[in-house]
N, C-alpha and C positions, 0 to 999 in steps of 0.2 A: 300323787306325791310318791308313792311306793314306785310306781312303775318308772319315774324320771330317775328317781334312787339306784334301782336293775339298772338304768341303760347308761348310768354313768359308770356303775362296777363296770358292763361288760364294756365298753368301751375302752377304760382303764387296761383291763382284762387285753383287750385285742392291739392296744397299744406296746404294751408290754409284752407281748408274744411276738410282736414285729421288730421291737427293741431285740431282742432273743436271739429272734430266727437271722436275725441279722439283713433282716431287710431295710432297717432303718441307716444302716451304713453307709451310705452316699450321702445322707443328709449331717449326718454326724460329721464325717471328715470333710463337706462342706464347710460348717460351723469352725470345724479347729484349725480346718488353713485358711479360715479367715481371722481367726485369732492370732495364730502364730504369725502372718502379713502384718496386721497391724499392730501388733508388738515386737516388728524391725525383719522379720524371718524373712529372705531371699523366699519368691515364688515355689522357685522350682524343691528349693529347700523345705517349704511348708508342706507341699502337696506330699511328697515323700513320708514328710512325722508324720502327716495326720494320717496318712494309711495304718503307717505301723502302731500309731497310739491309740487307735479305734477300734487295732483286734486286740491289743494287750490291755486295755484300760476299762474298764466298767461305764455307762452312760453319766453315772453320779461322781465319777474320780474325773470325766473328761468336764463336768460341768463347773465343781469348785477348779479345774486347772484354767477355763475359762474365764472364771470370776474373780480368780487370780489375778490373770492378764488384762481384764476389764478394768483393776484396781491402778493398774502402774499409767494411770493420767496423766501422769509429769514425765511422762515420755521425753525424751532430750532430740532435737530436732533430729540426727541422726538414727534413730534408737537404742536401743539397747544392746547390749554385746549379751554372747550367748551367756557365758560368764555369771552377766549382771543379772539376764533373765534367770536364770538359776536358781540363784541366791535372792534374789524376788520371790521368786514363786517357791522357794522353799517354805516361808511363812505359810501357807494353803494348809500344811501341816500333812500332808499325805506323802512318804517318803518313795513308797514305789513308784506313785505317778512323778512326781519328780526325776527316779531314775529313769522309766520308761523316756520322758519328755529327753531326757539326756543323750541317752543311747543311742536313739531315733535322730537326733541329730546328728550326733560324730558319724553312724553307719551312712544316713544320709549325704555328710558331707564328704567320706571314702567312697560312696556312690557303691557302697555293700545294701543299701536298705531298699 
């Protein structure tokens, strides 16, 4: 038992150090331009946030901004306006991620980001 105990810290441990080291970063901005797609965001438009929301945002600020987006089910067949997303996801309660998520879009859609 002790030793299953060890090999979930270190593993935790070697998880976390790859979160860090910023290895885990492909899989992350994976994860948020599939989010940001399925909550109306243009392709090319997602792929952009999610670069820049994945060096400015924490793994736990990119996951409630997920679960955010995971929330808004009543999607309208067209989706969301950026606007709307917004103001949705301001509920998440996290105001930076919020602004990050903003930013990353307008730079993104000046073709600055």
């Amino acid at each position: 038992m002790r030793k299953l105990l060890i090999g979930i810290v270190l593993l935790g441990l070697l998880v976390g150090a790859a979160v860090y080291a910023g290895l885990a970063n492909p899989v992350l901005e994976w994860r948020v331009k599939s989010a940001l797609v399925e909550a109306g965001i243009g392709e090319a438009r997602a792929e952009c946030m999610a670069g820049r929301m994945v060096e400015r945002l924490s793994p736990a600020q990119l996951w409630n901004l997920q679960q955010g987006m995971a929330a808004l089910a009543d999607e309208p067949a067209g989706g969301y306006s950026l606007g709307e997303l917004v103001k949705r996801l301001d509920r998440v309660g996290d105001g930076e991620a919020v602004a990050v998520l903003t930013t990353s879009a307008g730079l993104c859609a000046l073709g600055v980001g």
